[in-house]
C-alpha positions in Angstrom: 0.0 0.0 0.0 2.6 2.1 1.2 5.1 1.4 -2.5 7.8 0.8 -0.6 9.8 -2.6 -1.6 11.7 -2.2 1.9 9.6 -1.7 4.4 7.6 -5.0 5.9 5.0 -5.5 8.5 7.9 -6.2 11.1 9.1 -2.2 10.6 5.5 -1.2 10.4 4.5 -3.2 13.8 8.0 -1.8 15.4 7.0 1.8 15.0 3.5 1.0 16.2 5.5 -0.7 18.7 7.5 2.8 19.7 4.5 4.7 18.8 2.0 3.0 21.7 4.8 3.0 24.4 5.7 6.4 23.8 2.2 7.4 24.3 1.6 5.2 27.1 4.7 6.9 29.0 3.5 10.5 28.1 -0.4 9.4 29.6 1.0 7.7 32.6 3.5 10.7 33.4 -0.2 12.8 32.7 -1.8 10.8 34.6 0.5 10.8 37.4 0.6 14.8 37.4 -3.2 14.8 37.5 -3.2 12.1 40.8 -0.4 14.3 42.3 -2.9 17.2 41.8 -5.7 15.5 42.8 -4.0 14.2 46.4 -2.9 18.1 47.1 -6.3 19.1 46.3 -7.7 15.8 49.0 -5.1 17.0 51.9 -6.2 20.4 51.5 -9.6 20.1 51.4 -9.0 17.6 54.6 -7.0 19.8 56.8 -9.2 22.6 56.3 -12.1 20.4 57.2 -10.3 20.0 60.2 -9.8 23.5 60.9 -13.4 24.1 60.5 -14.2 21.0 63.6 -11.7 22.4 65.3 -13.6 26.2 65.4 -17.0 24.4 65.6 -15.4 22.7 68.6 -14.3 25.7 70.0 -17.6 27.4 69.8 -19.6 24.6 70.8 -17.1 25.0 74.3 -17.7 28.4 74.6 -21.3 28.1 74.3 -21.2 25.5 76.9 -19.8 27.9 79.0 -21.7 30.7 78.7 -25.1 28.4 79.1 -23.1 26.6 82.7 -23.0 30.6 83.7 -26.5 31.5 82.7 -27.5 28.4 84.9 -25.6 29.5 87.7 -27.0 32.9 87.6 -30.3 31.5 87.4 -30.5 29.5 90.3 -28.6 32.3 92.3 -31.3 34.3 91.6 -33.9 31.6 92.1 -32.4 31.1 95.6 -32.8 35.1 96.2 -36.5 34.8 94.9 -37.0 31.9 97.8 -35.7 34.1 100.5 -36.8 37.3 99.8 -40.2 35.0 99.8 -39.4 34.0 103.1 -38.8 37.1 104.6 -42.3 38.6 103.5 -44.3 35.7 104.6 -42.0 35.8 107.8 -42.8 40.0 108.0 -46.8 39.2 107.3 -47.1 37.0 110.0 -45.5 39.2 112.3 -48.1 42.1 111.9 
């Protein structure tokens, strides 16, 4: 097909030979920059997931906090309530 007296299928399927490893080499060494890539973008995206627990953790303690204070508060002033309520009934049965 080709008119050429010196060239036989044994050249032919050597250069498709060289041909199909020298793509396979430049997709693999793609492929490889690509998975590279792709495991930055993964760690990334996981430590900054991590950061963002690590905030929500945070927060979630200071909340705690600040509701454990509130409580306190509360009852302190629930225990005031009691004896101020003591001393009036105490007053009102003294007159």
């Amino acid at each position: 097909m080709m008119n050429s007296k010196s060239l036989t299928i044994l050249h032919v399927k050597s250069h498709l030979q060289k041909y199909r490893s020298t793509m396979y080499v430049k997709n693999t060494s793609k492929e490889g920059r690509e998975e590279t890539h792709d495991r930055d973008t993964v760690t990334e995206l996981q430590h900054k997931i991590r950061m963002q627990i690590e905030e929500s953790r945070q927060l979630q303690l200071e909340i705690s906090r600040g509701i454990q204070e509130q409580l306190e508060l509360q009852r302190n002033l629930q225990m005031l309530v009691q004896e101020q309520s003591k001393q009036v009934n105490e007053t009102n049965k003294a007159n």
